[in-house]
BALO-835267 format. One record per residue: residue in one letter; x, y, z of N, C-alpha, C in turn; chain. Coordinates in Angstrom, 3 decimals, padded with zeros to 6 digits, always signed. Atoms other than C-alpha are relative to their C-alpha. Last residue first. Example, Ala and Ser with C-alpha at 12.3 -4.5 7.8 and 13.67 -1.06 7.14 Angstrom:
2
SITE   rest     n_east    n_north       n_up    ca_east   ca_north      ca_up     c_east    c_north       c_up   kette
SITE      S   -000.820   -001.190   -000.060   +013.670   -001.060   +007.140   -000.770   +001.090   +000.730       A
SITE      A   +000.890   -001.190   +000.000   +012.300   -004.500   +007.800   +000.900   +001.200   +000.000       A
This chain:
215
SITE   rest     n_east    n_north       n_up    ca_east   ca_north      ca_up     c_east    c_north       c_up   kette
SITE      X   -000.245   +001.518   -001.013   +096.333   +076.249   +100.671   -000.188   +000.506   +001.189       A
SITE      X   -000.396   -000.467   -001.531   +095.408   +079.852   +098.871   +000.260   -001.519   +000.250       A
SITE      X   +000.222   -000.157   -001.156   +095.212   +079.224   +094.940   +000.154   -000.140   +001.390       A
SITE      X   +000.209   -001.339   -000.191   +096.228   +079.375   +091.663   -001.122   +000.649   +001.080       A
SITE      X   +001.334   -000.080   -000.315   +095.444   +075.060   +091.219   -000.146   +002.066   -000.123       A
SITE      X   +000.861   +000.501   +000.893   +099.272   +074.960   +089.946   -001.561   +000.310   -000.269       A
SITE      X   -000.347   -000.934   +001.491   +100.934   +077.553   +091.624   -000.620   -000.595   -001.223       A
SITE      X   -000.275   +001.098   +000.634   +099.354   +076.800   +095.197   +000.450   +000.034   -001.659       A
SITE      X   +000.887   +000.467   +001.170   +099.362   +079.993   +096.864   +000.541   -001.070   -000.440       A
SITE      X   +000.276   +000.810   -000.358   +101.076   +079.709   +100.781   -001.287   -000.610   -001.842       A
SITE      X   -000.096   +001.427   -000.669   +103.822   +081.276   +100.234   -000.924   -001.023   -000.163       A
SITE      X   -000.726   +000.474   +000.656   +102.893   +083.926   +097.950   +000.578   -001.521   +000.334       A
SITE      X   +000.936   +000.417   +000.841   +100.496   +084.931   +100.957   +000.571   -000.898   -001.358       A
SITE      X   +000.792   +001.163   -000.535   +103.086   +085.148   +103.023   -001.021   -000.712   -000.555       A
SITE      X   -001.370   +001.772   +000.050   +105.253   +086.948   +100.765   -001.121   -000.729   +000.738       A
SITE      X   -000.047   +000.284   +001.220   +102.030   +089.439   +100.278   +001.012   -001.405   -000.338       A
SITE      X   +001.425   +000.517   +000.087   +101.689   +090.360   +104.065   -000.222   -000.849   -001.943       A
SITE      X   +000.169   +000.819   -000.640   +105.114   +091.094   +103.880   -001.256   -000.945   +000.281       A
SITE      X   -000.902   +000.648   +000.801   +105.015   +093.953   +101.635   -000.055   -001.357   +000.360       A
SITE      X   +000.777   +000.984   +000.945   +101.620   +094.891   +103.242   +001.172   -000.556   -001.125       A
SITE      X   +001.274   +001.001   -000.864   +103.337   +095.286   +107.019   -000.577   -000.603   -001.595       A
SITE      X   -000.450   +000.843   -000.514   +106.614   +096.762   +105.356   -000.961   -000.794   +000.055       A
SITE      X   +000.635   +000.500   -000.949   +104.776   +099.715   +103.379   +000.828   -001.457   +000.528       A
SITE      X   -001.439   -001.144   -000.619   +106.974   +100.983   +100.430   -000.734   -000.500   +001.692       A
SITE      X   +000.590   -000.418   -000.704   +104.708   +097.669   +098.515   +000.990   +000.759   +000.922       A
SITE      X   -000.767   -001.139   -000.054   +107.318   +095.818   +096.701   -000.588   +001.122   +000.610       A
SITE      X   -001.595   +000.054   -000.760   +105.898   +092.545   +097.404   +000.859   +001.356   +000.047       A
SITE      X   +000.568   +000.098   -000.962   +102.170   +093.554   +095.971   +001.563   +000.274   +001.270       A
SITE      X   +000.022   -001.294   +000.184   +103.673   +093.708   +092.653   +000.072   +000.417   +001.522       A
SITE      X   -000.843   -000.595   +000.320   +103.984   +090.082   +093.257   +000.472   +001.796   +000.196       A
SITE      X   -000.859   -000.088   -001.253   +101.091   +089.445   +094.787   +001.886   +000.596   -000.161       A
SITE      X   -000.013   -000.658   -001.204   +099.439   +090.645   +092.325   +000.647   +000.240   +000.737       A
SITE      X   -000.576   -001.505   +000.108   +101.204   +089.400   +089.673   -000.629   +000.606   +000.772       A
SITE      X   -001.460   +000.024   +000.368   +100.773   +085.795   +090.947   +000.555   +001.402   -000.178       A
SITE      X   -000.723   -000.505   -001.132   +096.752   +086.383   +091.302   +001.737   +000.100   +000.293       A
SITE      X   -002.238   +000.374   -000.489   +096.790   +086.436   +087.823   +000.082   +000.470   +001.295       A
SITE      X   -000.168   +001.003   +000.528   +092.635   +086.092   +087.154   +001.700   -000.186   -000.458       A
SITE      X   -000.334   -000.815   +001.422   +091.550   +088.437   +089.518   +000.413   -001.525   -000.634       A
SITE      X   +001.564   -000.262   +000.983   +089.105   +086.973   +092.582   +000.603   +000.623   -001.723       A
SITE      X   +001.093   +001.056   +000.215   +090.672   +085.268   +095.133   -000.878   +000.447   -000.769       A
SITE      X   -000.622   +001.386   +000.159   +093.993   +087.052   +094.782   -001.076   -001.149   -000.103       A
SITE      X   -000.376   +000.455   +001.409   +092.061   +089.949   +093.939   +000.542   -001.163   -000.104       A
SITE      X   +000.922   +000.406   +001.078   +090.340   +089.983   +097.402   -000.108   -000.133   -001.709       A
SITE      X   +000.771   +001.280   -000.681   +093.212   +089.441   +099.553   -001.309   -000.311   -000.550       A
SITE      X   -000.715   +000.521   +000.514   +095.218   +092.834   +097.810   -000.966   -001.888   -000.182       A
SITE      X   +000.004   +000.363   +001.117   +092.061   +094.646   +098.266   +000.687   -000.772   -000.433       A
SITE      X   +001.198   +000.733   +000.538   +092.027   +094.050   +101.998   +000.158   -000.321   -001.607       A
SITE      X   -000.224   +001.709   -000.331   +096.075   +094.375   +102.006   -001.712   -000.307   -000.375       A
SITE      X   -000.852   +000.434   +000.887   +095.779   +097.830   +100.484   -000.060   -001.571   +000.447       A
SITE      X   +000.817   +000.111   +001.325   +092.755   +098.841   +102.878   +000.478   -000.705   -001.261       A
SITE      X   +000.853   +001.105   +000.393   +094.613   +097.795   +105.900   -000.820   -000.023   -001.256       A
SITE      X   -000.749   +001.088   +000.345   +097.802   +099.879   +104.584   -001.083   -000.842   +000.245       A
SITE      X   -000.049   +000.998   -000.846   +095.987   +103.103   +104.159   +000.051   -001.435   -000.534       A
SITE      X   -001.316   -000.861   -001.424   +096.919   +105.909   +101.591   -000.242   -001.250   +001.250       A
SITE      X   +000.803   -000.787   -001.251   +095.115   +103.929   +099.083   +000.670   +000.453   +000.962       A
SITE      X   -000.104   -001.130   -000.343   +097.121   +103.715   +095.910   -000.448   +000.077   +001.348       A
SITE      X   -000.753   -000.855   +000.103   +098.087   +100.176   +094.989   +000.320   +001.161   +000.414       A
SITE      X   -000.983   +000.807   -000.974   +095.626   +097.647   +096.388   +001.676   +001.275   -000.037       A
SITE      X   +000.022   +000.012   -001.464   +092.924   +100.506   +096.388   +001.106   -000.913   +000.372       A
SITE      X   -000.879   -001.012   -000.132   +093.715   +100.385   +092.289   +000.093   +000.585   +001.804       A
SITE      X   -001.723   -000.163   +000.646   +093.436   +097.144   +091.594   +000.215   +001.296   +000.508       A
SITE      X   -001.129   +000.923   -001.057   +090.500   +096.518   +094.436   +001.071   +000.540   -000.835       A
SITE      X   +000.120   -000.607   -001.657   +088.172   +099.342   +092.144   +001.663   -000.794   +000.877       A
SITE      X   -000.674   -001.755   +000.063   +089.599   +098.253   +088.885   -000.275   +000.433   +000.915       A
SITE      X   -001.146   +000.084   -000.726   +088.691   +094.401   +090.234   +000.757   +001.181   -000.579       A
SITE      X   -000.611   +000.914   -001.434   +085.212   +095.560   +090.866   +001.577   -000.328   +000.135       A
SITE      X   -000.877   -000.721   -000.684   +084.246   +097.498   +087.603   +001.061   +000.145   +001.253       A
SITE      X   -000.802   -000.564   +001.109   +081.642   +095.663   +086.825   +000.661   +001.382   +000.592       A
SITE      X   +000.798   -001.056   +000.159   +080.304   +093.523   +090.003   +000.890   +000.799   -001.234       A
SITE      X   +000.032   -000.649   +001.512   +081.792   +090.316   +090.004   -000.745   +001.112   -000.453       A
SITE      X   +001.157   -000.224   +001.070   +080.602   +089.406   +093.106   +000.002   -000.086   -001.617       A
SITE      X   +000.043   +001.770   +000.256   +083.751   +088.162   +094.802   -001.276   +000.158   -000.795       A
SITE      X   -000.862   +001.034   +000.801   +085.334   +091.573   +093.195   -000.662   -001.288   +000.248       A
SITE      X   +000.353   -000.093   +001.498   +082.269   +093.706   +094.421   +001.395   -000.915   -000.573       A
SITE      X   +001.537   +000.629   +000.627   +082.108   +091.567   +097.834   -000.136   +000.659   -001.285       A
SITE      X   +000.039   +001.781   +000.139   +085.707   +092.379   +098.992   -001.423   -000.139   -000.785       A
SITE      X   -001.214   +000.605   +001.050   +085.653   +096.003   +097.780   +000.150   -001.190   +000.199       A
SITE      X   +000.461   +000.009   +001.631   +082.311   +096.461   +099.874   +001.031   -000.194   -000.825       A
SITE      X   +000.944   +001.468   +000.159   +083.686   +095.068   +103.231   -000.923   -000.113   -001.655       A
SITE      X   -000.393   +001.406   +000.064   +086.859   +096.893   +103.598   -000.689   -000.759   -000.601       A
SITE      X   -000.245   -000.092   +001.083   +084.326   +100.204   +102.653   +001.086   -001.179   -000.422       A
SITE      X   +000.875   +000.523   +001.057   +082.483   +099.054   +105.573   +000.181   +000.145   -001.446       A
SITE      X   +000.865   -000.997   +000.877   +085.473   +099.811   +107.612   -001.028   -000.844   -000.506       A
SITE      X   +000.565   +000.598   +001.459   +086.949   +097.294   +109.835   -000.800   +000.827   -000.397       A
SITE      X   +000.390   -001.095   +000.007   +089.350   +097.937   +113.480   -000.876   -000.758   -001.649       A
SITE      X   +001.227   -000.080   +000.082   +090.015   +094.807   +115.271   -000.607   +000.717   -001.231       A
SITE      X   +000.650   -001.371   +000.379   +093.442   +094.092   +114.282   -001.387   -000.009   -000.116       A
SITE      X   +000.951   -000.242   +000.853   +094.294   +090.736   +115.643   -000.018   +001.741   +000.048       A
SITE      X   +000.723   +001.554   +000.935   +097.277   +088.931   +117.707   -001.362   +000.221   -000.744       A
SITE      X   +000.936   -000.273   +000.418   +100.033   +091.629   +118.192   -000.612   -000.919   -000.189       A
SITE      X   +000.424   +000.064   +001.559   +102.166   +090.179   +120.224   -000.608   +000.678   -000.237       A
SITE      X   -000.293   -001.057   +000.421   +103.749   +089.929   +123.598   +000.014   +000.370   -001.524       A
SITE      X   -001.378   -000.241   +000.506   +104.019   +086.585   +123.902   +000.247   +001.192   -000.401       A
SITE      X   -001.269   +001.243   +000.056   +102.388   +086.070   +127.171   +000.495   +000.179   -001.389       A
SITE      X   -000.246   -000.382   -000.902   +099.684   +089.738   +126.677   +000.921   -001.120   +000.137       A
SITE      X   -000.652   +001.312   -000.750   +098.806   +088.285   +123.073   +000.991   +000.924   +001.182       A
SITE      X   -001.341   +000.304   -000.914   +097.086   +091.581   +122.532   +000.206   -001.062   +000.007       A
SITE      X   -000.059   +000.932   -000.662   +094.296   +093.226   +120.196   +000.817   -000.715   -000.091       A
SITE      X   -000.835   +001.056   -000.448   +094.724   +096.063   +118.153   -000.675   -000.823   +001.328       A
SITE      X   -000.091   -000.011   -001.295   +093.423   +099.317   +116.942   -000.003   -001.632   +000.242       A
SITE      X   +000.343   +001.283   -000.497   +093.896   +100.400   +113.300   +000.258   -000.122   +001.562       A
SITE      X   -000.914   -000.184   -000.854   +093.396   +104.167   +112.488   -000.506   -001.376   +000.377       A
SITE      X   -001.108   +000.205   +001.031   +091.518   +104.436   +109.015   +001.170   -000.578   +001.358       A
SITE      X   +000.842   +001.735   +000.627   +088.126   +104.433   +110.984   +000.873   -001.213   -000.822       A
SITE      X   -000.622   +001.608   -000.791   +089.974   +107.142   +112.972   -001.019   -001.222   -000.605       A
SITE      X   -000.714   +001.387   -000.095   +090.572   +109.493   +110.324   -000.078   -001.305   +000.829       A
SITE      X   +000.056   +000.672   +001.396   +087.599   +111.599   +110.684   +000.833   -001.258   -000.763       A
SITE      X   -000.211   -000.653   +001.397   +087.913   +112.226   +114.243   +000.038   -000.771   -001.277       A
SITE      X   +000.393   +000.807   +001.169   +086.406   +111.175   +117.582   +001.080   +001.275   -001.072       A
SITE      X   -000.361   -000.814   +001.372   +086.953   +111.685   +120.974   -000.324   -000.455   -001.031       A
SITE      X   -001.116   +000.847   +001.583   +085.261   +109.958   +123.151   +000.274   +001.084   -000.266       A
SITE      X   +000.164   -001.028   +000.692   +083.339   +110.950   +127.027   +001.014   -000.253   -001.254       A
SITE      X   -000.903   -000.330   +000.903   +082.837   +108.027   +128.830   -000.127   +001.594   -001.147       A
SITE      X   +000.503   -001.087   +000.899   +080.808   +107.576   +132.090   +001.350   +000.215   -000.618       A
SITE      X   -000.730   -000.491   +000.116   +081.082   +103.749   +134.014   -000.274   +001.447   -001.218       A
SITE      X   +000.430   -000.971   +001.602   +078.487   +102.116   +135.544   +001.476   +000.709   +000.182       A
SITE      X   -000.390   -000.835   +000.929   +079.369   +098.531   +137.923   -000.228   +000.936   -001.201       A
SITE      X   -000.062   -000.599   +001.169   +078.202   +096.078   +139.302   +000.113   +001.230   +000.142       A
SITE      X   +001.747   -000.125   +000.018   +079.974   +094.561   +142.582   -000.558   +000.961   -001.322       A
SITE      X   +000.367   +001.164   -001.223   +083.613   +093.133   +142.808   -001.897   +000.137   +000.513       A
SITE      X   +000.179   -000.684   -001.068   +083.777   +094.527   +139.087   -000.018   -001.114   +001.512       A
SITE      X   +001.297   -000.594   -000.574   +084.969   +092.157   +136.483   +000.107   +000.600   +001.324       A
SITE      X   +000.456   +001.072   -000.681   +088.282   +092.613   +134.627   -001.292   -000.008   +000.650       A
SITE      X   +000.818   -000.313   -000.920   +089.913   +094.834   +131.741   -001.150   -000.912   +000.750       A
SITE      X   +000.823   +001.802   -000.031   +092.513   +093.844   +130.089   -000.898   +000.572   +000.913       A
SITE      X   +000.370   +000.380   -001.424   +093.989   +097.632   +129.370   -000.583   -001.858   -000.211       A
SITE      X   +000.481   +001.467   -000.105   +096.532   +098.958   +126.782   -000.522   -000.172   +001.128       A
SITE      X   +000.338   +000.930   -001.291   +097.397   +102.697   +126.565   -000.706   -001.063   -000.796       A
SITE      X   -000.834   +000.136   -001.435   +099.049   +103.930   +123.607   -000.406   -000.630   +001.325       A
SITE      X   -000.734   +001.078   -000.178   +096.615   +103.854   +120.661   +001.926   +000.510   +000.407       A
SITE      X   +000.060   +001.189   +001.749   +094.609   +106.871   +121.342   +001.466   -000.538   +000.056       A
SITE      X   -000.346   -000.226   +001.499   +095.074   +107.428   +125.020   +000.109   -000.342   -000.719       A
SITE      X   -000.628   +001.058   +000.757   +093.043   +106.680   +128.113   +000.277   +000.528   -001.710       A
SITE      X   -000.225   -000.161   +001.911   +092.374   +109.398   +130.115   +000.489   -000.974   -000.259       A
SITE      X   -001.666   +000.431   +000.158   +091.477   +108.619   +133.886   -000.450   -000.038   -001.337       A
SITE      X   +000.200   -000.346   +001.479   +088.627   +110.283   +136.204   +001.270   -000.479   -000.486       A
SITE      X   -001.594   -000.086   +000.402   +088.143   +108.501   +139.741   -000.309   +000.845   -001.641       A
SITE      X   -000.878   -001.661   +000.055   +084.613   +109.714   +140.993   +001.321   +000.134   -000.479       A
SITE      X   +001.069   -001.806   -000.098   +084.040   +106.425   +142.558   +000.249   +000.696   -000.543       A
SITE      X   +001.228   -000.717   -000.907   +086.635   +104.065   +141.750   -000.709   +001.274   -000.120       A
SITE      X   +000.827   -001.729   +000.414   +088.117   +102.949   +138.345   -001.453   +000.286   +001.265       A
SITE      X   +001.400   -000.022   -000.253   +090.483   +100.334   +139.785   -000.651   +000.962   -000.406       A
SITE      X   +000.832   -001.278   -000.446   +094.164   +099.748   +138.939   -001.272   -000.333   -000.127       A
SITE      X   +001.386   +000.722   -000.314   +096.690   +096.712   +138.387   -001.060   +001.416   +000.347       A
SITE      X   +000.398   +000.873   -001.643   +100.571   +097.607   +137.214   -001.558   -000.425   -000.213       A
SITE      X   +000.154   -001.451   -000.693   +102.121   +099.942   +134.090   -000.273   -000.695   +001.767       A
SITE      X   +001.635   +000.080   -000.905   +102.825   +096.438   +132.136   +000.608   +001.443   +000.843       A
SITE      X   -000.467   -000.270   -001.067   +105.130   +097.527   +129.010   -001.009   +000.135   +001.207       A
SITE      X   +000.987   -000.733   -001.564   +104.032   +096.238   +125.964   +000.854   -000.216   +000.857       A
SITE      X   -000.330   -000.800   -001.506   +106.600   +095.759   +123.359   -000.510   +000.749   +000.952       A
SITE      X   +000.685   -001.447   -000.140   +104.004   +094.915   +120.255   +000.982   +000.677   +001.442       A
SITE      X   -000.251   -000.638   -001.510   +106.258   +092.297   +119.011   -000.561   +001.132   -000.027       A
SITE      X   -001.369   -000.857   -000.326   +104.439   +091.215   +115.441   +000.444   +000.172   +001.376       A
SITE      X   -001.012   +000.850   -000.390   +102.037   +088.090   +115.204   +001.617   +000.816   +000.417       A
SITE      X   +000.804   +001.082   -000.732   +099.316   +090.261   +113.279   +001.462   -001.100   -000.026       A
SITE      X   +000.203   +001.028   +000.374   +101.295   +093.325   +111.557   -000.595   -000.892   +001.377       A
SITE      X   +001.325   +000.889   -000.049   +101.063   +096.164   +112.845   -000.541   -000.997   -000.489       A
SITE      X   +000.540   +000.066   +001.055   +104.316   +098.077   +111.856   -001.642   -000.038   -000.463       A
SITE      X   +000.186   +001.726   +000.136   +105.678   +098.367   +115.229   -000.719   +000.221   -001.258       A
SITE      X   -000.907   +001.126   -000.227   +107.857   +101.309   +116.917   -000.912   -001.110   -000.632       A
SITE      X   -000.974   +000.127   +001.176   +105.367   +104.066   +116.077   +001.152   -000.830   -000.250       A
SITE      X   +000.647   +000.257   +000.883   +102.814   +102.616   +118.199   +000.918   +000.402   -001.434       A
SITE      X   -000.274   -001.568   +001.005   +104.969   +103.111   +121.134   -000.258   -000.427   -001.170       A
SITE      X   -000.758   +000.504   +000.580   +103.355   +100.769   +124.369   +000.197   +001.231   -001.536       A
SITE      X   +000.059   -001.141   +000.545   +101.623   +100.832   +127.567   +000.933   -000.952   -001.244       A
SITE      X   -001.444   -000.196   +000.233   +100.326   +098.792   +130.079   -000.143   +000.886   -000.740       A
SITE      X   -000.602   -000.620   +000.668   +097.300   +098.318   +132.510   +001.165   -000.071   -000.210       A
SITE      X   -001.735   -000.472   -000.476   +095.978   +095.740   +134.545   -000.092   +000.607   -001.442       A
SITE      X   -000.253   -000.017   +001.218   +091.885   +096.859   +134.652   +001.594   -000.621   +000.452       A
SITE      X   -001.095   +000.404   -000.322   +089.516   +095.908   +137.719   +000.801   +000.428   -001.718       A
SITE      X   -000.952   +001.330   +000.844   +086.242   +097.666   +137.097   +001.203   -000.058   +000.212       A
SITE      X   -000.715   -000.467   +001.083   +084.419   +100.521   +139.968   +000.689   -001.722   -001.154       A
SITE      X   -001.369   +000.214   -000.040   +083.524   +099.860   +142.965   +000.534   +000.183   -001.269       A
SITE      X   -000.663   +001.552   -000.547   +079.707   +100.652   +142.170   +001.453   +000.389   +000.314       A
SITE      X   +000.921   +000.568   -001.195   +078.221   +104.066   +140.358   +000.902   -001.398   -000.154       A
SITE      X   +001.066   -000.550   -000.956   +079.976   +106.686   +138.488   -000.825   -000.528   +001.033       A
SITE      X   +000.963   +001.622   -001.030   +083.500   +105.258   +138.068   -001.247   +001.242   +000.173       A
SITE      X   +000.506   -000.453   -001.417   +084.825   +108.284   +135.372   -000.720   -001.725   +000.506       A
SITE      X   +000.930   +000.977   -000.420   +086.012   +107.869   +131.703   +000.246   +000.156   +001.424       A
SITE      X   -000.096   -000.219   -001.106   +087.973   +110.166   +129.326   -000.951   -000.694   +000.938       A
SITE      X   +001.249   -000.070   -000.609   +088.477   +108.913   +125.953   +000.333   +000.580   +001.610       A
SITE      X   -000.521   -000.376   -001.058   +091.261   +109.052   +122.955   -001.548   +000.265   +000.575       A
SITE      X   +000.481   -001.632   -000.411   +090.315   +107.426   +119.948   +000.423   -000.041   +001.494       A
SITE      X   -000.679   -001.628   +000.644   +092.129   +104.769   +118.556   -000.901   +001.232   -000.492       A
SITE      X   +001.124   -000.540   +000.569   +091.913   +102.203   +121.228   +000.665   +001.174   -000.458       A
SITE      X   -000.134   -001.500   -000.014   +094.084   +099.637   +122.670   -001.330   +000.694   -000.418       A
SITE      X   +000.597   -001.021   +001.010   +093.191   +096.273   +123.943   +000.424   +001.342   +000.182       A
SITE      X   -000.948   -001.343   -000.014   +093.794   +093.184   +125.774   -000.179   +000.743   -001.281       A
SITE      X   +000.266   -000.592   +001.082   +090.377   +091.246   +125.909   +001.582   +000.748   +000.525       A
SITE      X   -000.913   +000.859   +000.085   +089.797   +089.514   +129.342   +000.846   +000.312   -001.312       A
SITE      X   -001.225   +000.213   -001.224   +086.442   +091.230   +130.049   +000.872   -001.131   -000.554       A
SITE      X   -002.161   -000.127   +000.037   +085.384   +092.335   +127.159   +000.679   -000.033   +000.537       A
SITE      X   -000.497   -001.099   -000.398   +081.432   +092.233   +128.211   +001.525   +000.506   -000.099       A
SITE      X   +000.562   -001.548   +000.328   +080.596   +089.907   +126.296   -000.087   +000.956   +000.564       A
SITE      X   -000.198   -000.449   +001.152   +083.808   +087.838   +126.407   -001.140   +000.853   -000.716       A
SITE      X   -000.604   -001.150   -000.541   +082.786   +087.246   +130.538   +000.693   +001.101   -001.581       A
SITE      X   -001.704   +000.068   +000.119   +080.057   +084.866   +129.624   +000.739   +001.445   -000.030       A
SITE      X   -000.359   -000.506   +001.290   +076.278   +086.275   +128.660   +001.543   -000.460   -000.104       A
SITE      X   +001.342   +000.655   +001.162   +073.962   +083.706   +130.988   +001.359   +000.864   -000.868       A
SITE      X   -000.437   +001.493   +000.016   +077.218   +083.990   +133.884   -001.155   +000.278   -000.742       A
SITE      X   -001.370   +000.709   +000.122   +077.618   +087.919   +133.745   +000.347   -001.793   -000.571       A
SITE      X   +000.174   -000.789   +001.511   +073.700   +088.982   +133.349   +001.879   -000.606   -000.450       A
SITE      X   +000.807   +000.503   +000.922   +073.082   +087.239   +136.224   +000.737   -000.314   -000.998       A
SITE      X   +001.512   -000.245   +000.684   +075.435   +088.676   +138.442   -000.123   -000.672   -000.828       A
SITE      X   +000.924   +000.141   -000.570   +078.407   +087.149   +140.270   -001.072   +000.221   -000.688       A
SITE      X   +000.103   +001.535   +000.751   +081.313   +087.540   +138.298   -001.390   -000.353   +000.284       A
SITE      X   -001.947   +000.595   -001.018   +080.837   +091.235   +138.685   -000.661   -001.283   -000.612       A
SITE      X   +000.198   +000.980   -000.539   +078.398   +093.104   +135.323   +001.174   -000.370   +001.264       A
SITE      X   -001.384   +001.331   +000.120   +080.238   +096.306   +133.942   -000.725   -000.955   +001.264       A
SITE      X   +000.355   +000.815   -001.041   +077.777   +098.686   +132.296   +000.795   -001.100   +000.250       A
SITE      X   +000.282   +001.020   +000.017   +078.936   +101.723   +130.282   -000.618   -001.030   +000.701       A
SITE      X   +000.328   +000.451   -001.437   +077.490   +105.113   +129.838   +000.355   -001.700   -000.496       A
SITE      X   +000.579   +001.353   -000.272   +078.354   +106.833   +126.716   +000.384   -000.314   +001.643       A
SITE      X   +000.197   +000.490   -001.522   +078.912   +110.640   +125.619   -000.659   -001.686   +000.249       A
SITE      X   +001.116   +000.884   -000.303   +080.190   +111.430   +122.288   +000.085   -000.412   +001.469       A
């Protein structure tokens, strides 16, 4: 896929009416597709770049992501620079004048399944998983629905699904929606997965055992 971006400076309009969080300036971020991207018109966007080894961290939210800053770079004129599926990290800043930028993506079938991250750059964290299917969003709403068949859908996505955000979604919508969240979570704890084993103690933590619910 081919896209053209637009990068406002502090200065323009379009910068101070929309704030600098719609355009993602300030945002540390990976991405899990791999892209190639060119300055075509202006000075180009301010980025500091790092890096970091995706198979070293689980992905949990609050984990050490051991970024490693690379330094400060510019996407001038004519520059061309690959950014790789989740490995490079950028914050990316405003132009000193606006700014187009030409992307060329990759794409593949798995990456909807491939979580991509946002940074606590000071503690060196993970502090959100962007990434969200729409199939996340229908297994929550047929269990809070009660749709028939709903918590056999979530029961068995918390157990089998080859991906760990999908297992935690379902896990997070039986607990508020089966009628023993307790053995969920339970079960949940033994999970061969670290990130949704853990994700389950916490949750265990914080259910109330009387009421059989979240605090």
């Amino acid at each position: 896929m081919l896209r053209a971006n637009f990068w406002p400076a502090a200065q323009d309009r379009a910068l101070r009416a929309g704030g600098r969080g719609a355009f993602f300036y300030d945002l540390p971020h990976d991405h899990n597709f791999p892209f190639l991207t060119v300055g075509y018109h202006g000075p180009g966007y301010w980025s500091d770049d790092y890096r970091y080894d995706v198979a070293a961290i689980d992905g949990s939210v609050g984990e050490a992501a051991g970024l490693r800053h690379i330094g400060r770079s510019r996407l001038d004129p004519g520059n061309v620079l690959l950014y790789r599926m989740r490995d490079d990290v950028h914050v990316q800043l405003p132009p000193d004048a606006f700014s187009v930028s030409l992307n060329i993506l990759g794409y593949d079938a798995a990456q909807p399944w491939l979580d991509q991250y946002r940074f606590d750059i000071r503690g060196n964290t993970i502090a959100q998983i962007l990434t969200s299917t729409p199939a996340e969003a229908l297994v929550t709403l047929a269990v809070a629905a009660d749709l028939p068949d709903g918590l056999d859908l979530a029961e068995q996505f918390a157990a089998r699904h080859p991906c760990d955000r999908m297992r935690i979604t379902a896990i997070d919508a039986l607990v508020r929606g089966s009628p023993d969240p307790l053995a969920v979570l339970h079960r949940a704890t033994t999970d061969p997965s670290r990130r949704v084993a853990d994700h389950a103690r916490q949750l265990l933590d914080r259910l109330d055992p009387d009421r059989m619910q979240l605090s």
